[in-house]
N, C-alpha and C positions, 0 to 999 in steps of 0.2 A: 110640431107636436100636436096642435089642436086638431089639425086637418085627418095627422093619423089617427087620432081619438073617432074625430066623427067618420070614417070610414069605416072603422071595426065596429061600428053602432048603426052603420048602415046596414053591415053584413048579418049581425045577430037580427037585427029587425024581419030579417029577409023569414028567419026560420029561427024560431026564441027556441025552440025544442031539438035543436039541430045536435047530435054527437059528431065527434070527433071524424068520424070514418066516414060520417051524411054530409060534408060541408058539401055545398052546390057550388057552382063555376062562378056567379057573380058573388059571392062572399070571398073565394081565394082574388078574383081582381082586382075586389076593395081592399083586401088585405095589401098587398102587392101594390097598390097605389100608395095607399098611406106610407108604406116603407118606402117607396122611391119619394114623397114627397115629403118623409122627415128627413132621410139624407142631403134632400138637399139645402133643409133647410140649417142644418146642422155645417153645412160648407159654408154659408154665407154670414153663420154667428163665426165658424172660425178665421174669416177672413174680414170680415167686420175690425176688430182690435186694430189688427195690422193697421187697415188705413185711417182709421179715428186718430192713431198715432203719428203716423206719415203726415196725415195733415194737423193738430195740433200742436203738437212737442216743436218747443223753442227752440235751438242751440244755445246749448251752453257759455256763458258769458268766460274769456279766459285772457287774465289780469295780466299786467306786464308785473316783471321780475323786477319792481321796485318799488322804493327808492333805496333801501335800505337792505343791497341784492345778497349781502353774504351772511343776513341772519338766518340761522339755517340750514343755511349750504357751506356745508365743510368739505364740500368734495369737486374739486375743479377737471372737469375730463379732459386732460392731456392732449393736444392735437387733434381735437373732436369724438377722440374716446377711441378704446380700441374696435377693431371688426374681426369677426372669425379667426378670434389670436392674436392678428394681426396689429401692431400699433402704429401710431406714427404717420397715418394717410393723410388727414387734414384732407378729407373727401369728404360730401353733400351724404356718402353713402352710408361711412361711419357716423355721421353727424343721427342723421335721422333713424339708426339702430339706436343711437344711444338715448334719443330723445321720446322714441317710443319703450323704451324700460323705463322711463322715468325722469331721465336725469334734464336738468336744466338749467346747467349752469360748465360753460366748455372754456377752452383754450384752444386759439386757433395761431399758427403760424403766416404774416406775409410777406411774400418773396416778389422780387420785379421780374420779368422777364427779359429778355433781350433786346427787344424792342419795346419796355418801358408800361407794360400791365403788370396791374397789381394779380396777387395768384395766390392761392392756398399750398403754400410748401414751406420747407423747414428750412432745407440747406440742398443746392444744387451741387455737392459735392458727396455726398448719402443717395443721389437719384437711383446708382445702381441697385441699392439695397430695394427699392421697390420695382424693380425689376422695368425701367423707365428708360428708355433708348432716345438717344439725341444725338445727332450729329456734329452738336458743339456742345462742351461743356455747361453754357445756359442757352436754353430755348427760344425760340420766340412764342409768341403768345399759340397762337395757332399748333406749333408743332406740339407744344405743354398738352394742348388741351385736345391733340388728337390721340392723346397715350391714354394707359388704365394702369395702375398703379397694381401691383401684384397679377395685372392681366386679368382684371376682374373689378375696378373701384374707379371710374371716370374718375380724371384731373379734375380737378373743381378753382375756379377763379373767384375776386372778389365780387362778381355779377350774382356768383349763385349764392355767396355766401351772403347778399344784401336783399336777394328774392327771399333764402327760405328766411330771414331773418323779418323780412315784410308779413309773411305768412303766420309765424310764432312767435307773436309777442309775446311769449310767458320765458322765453330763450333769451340768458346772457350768453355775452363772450367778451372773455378778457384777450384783448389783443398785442399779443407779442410780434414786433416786428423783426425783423431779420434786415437789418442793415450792415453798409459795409463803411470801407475810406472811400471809394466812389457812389454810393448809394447811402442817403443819408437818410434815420428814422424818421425826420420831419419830412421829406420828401415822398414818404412811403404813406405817411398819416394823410398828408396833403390831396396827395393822390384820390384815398378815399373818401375826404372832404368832398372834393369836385366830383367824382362820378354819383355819392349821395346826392348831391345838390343839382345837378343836372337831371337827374332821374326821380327827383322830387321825393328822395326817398329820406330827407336829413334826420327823420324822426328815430330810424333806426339809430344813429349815433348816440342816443340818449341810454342805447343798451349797448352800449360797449362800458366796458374795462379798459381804459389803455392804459399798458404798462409803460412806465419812461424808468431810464436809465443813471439819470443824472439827476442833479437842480435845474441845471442849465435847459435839460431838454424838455424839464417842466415846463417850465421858462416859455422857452417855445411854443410848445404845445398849447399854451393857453392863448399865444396870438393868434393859432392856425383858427384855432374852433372852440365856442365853449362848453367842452367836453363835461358832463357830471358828473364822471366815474373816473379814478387813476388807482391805481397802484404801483408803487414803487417795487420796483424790482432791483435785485441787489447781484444777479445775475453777472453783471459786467464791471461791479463796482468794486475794485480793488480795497480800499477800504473800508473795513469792518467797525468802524467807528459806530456804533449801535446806539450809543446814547445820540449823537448826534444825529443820528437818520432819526431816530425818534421823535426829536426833537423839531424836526424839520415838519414831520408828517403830524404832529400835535400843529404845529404855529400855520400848515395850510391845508388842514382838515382832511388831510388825506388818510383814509381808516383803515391801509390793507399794505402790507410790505411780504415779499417773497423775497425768498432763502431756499440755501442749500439744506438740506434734510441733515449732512451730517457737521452745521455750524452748529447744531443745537447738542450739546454737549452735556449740562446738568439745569437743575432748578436757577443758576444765575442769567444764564445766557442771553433767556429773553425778557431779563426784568424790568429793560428801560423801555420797551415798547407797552410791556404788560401794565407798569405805571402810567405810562400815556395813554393806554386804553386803544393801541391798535396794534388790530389782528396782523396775527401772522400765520402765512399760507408756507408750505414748503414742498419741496418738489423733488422729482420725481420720487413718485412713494407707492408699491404695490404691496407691498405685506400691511399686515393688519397687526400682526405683533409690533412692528415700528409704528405702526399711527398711534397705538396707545401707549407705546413707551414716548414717546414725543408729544401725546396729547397731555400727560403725566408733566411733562418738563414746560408747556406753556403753548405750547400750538394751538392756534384754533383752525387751521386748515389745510387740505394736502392738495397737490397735482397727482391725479392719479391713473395710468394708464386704463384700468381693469376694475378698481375699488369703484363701490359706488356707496351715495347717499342713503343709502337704505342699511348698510354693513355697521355704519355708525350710528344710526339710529339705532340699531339692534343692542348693541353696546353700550350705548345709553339707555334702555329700557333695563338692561339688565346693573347695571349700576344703580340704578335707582330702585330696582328691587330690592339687591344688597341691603342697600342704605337703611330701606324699609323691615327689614328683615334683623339689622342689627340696633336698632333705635329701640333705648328701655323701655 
């Protein structure tokens, strides 16, 4: 700007009495200079910022999801959340859709292979439904992980699921496993133990959820690894004994029990947990009229295909304005 200033003070200097129609040839090149030399100068303020920024600006510091991972999080994504409609992948691809909406807190399914890798799937008897070809009813590692699940969503194994889980610390995952009478959930847990600990990666364990099924396989569970996080899951558990499960997860600090969505039947249901002061998550849940009829009778948290953390906050803003709105 200075430079165009003293060039148009060059030009008048040239002829103080000059009109409009008289300007002489070296007053339009001073003109003409100045404008070429405040454009440019006007390029290097705009590109200035840009790199003061690039070089400055920290990255953001971004906390792991604990210790205390389900204050807050009342919404658990089902099989790594759905993709394009789609539910049920337990794919790196749904995972990271649903992790850039927001959400940070998933459920993942693992399954063994044929040849004895651990793998992100539900049930090798469902394979068709994602449109997944194998020439034997379970795969080996290799043929799993050369398929795409809807012909669009790479197979995903426990490798990738302990990479991106390296990359985003601020990501839980409650770990449900898929055990059988030949395939045992301590042997599937184990699994994951040694491939962490070979790969130096044991830290991730500290963000897991594992769900056990039992006492017994509590039991277990704490010889394999000293896991921080459990949740009881009542999924396999033929007895509905509730005070007792309660009771179990008061006396070994366990904060979180899952259920069926339609155990919960009136304001009794879940009074022996609610006494005990642990949460209950329930599952499979995508309407939002059943999370509040169910948040209503004692739930504090869903599995949810499709719902997300933000649905229920919403719900909660709006409750509390209620509240505020009806207060003398």
């Amino acid at each position: 700007m200075i430079v165009f200033f003293l060039a148009i003070g060059e030009g008048l200097a040239f002829n103080k009495t000059m009109k409009y129609k008289g300007i002489k040839k070296p007053v339009i090149l001073s003109f003409v200079a100045g404008m070429l030399v405040m454009g440019m100068l006007m390029a290097v303020l705009a590109y200035a910022p840009n790199f003061t920024k690039e070089e400055t600006t920290k990255p953001v510091e971004v906390l792991p999801l604990q210790p205390v991972w389900y204050e807050n999080h009342h919404i658990i994504k089902h099989a790594l959340g759905s993709i394009d409609g789609k539910t049920g992948t337990n794919t790196i691809s749904a995972l990271q859709e649903n992790y850039l909406a927001g959400e940070r807190l998933f459920e993942v399914d693992l399954n063994v292979t044929s040849d004895g890798e651990v793998v992100l799937h539900h049930d090798w008897e469902d394979s068709g439904q994602h449109y997944l070809q194998f020439s034997n009813g379970i795969p080996s590692h290799e043929e799993f992980k050369q398929n795409y699940k809807y012909y669009k969503y790479p197979a995903s194994d426990l490798k990738d699921l302990i990479s991106y889980m390296d990359n985003h610390v601020d990501a839980m995952f409650v770990i449900d496993t898929k055990y059988t009478d030949e395939i045992s959930m301590e042997s599937i847990i184990e699994k994951m133990v040694v491939y962490a600990t070979e790969h130096h990666k044991l830290d991730v364990l500290d963000r897991m959820i594992i769900q056990f099924y039992s006492e017994e396989q509590y039991a277990n569970l704490k010889a394999i690894h000293p896991f921080k996080h459990y949740m009881y899951s009542l999924y396999k558990e033929k007895n509905k004994d509730f005070e007792a499960v309660s009771n179990f997860c008061a006396t070994n600090q366990i904060p979180t029990v899952l259920m069926k969505h339609s155990w919960v039947k009136d304001e009794t249901s879940l009074l022996p947990f609610i006494q005990q002061g642990v949460k209950v998550y329930l599952y499979t849940t995508n309407q939002l009229s059943q999370v509040y009829e169910k948040q209503a009778l004692g739930a504090y948290g869903f599995v949810s295909d499709h719902l997300q953390e933000s649905d229920l906050q919403l719900k909660q803003l709006l409750d509390a304005q209620q509240r505020k709105e009806v207060q003398p």
